[in-house]
C-alpha positions as CSV (number, residue, x, y, z in Angstrom):
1,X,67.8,175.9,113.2
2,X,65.4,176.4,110.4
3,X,65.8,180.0,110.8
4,X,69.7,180.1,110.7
5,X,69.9,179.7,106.6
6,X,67.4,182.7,106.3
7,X,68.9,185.0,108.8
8,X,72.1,184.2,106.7
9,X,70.8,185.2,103.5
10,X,69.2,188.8,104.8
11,X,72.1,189.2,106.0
12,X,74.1,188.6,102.5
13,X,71.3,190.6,101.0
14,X,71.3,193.4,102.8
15,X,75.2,193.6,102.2
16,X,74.5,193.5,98.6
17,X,71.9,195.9,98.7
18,X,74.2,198.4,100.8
19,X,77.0,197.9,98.1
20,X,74.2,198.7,95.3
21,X,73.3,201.9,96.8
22,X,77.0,203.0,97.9
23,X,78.3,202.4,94.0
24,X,75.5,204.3,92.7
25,X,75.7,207.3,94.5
26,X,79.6,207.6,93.8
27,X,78.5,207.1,90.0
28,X,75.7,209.4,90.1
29,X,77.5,212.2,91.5
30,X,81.1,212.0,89.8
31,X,79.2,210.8,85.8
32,X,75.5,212.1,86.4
33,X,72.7,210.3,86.3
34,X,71.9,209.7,82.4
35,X,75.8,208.5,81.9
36,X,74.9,205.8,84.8
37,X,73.8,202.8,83.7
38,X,72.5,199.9,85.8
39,X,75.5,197.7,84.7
40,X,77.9,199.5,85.5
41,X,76.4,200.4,88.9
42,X,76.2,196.5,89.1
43,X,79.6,195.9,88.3
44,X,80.9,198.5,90.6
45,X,79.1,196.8,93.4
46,X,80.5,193.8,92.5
47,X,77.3,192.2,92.3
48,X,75.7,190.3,89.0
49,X,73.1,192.8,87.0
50,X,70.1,190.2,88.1
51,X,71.1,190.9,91.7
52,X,70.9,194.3,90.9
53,X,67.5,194.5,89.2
54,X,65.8,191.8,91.5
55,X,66.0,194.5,93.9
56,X,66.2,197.6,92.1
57,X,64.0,197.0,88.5
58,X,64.4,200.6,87.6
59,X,67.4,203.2,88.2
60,X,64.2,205.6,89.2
61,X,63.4,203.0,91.6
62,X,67.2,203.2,93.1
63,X,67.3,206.9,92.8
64,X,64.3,206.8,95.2
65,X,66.6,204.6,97.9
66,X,69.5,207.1,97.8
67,X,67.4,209.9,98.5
68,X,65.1,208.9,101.4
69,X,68.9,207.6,102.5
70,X,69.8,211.1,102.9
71,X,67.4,212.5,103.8
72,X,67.1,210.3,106.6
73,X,63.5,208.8,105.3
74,X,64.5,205.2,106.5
75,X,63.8,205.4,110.1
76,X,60.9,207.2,111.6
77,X,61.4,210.8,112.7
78,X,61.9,211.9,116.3
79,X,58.3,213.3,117.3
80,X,57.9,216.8,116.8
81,X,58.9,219.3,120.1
82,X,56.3,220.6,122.4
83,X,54.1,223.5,120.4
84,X,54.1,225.4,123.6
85,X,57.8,226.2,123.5
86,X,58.2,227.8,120.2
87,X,61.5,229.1,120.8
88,X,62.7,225.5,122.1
89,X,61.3,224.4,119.7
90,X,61.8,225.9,116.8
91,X,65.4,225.7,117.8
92,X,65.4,221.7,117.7
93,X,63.8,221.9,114.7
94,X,66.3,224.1,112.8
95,X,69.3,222.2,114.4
96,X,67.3,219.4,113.1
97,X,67.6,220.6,109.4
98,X,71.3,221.7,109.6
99,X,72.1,218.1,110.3
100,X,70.3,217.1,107.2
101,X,72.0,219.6,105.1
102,X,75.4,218.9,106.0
103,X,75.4,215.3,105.2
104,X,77.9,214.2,102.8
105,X,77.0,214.3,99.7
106,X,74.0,216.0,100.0
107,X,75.6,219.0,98.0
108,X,76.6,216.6,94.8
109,X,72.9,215.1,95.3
110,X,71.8,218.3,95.1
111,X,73.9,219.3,92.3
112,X,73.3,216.3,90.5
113,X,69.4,216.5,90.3
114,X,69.6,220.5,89.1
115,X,72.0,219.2,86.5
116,X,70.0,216.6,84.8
117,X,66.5,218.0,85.5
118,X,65.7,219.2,82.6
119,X,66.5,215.7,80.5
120,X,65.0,213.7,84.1
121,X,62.3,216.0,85.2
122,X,61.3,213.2,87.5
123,X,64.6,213.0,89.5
124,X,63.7,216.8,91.1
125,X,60.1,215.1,91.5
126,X,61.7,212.5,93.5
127,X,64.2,214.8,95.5
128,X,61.3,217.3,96.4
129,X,59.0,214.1,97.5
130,X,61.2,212.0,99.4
131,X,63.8,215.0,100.7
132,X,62.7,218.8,101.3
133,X,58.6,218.2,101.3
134,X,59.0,215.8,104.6
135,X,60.8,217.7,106.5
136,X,59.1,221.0,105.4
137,X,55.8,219.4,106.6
138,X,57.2,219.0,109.9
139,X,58.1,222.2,111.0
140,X,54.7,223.8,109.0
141,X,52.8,220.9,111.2
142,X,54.6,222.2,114.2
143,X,53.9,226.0,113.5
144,X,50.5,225.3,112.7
145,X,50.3,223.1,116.2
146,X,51.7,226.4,118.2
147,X,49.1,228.9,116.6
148,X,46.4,226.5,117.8
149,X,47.8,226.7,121.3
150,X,48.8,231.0,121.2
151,X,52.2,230.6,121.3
152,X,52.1,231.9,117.9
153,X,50.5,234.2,115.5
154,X,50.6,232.7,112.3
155,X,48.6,234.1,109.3
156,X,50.0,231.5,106.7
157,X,52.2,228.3,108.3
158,X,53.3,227.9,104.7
159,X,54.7,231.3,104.3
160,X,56.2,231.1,108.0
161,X,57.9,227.6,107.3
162,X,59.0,228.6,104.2
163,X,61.0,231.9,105.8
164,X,62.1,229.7,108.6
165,X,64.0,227.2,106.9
166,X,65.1,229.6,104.2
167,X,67.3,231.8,106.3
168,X,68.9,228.5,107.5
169,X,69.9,227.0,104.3
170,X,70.6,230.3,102.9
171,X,73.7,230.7,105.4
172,X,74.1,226.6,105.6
173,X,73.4,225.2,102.3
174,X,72.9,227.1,99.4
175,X,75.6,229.1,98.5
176,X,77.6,226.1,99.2
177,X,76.5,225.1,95.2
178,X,78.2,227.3,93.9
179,X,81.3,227.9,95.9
180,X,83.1,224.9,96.4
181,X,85.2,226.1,99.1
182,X,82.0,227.4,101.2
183,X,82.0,225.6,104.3
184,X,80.5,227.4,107.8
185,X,82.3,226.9,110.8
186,X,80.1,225.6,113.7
187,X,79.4,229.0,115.5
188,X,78.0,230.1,112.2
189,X,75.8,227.2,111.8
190,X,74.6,228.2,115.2
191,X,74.2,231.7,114.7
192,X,72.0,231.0,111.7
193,X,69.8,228.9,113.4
194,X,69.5,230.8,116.6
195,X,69.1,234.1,114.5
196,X,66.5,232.2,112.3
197,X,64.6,231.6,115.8
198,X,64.6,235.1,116.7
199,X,63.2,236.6,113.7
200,X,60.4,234.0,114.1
201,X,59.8,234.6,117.3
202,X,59.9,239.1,116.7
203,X,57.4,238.5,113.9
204,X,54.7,235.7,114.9
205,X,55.7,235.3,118.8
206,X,52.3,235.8,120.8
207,X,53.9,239.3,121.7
208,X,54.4,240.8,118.2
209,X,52.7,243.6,117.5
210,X,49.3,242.7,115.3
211,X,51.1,245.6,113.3
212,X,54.2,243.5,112.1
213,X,51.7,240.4,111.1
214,X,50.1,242.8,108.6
């Protein structure tokens, strides 16, 4: 029974914290980040400001939560696919990313952090740390992982990854910042990422010329 009070309490806790993080991203994206402050974050959580700041001292520090939140950084990620299967492979991988992309509110986070980077430098710091870096590691791990093995030819994994994830967001993402109304129907989605695939595999597949990797 000595347990039951404690259990209780994480339980309260993590309601609050969950509250915290929900007001602040809806405050962050509709009044930016700099017009945010942590009391009104805490009042629009409903929760006192010491609550608040117990758990989050900083609004860096809660900046931090909301994007390893979207970005998926608060459960471990599924281990990467078999290097021998590039085309498999890469195709998981891409899928992978679109799923990340199209999260909501990944668009006003994005948004957001281009809009008060130049008075915040550290929030695009933050967004390149905790979001795009992670997941671009994976998928230049998992290139680098097939070139050892010949399944690929890789001169640079960095360049590679790069161009890989590029022409997905490019179609998926990006001109989504601009153009509200830009929203890709599922086919689409696919098409990108299967096309993505494809000019991966023509360029650096273990049958590409040694011409086309020149």
């Amino acid at each position: 029974m000595a347990g039951a009070p404690l259990t209780y309490h994480q339980r309260v806790a993590g309601e609050k914290r969950s509250a915290i993080i929900a007001a602040a991203s809806r405050l962050f994206a509709r009044d930016g980040y700099g017009n945010t402050s942590l009391a009104r974050i805490a009042e629009a959580a409903d929760v006192s400001t010491a609550t608040l700041f117990k758990q989050f001292p900083t609004k860096a520090d809660l900046f931090e939560v909301i994007v390893a939140d979207f970005w998926g950084r608060e459960s471990a990620p599924p281990p990467l696919p078999s290097p021998a299967d590039p085309g498999s492979g890469l195709e998981a991988l891409g899928r992978q990313y679109t799923e990340l992309l199209r999260r909501p509110g990944m668009v006003g986070l994005h948004r957001m952090v281009i809009a008060e980077a130049p008075r915040f430098p550290e929030l695009a710091r933050i967004q390149f740390d905790l979001g795009k870096e992670p997941f671009f590691e994976r998928v230049h791990a998992y290139i680098t992982a097939a070139a050892e093995q010949g399944a690929l030819r890789v001169p640079n994994a960095t360049i590679a990854a790069t161009q890989f994830l590029g022409m997905i967001s490019n179609v998926v993402f990006w001109p989504k910042l601009l153009l509200v109304e830009w929203d890709p129907a599922e086919d689409t989605v696919s098409e990108a990422v299967t096309g993505a695939v494809t000019m991966m595999l023509a360029t650096y597949g273990a049958r590409a010329s040694v011409s086309s990797l020149r």
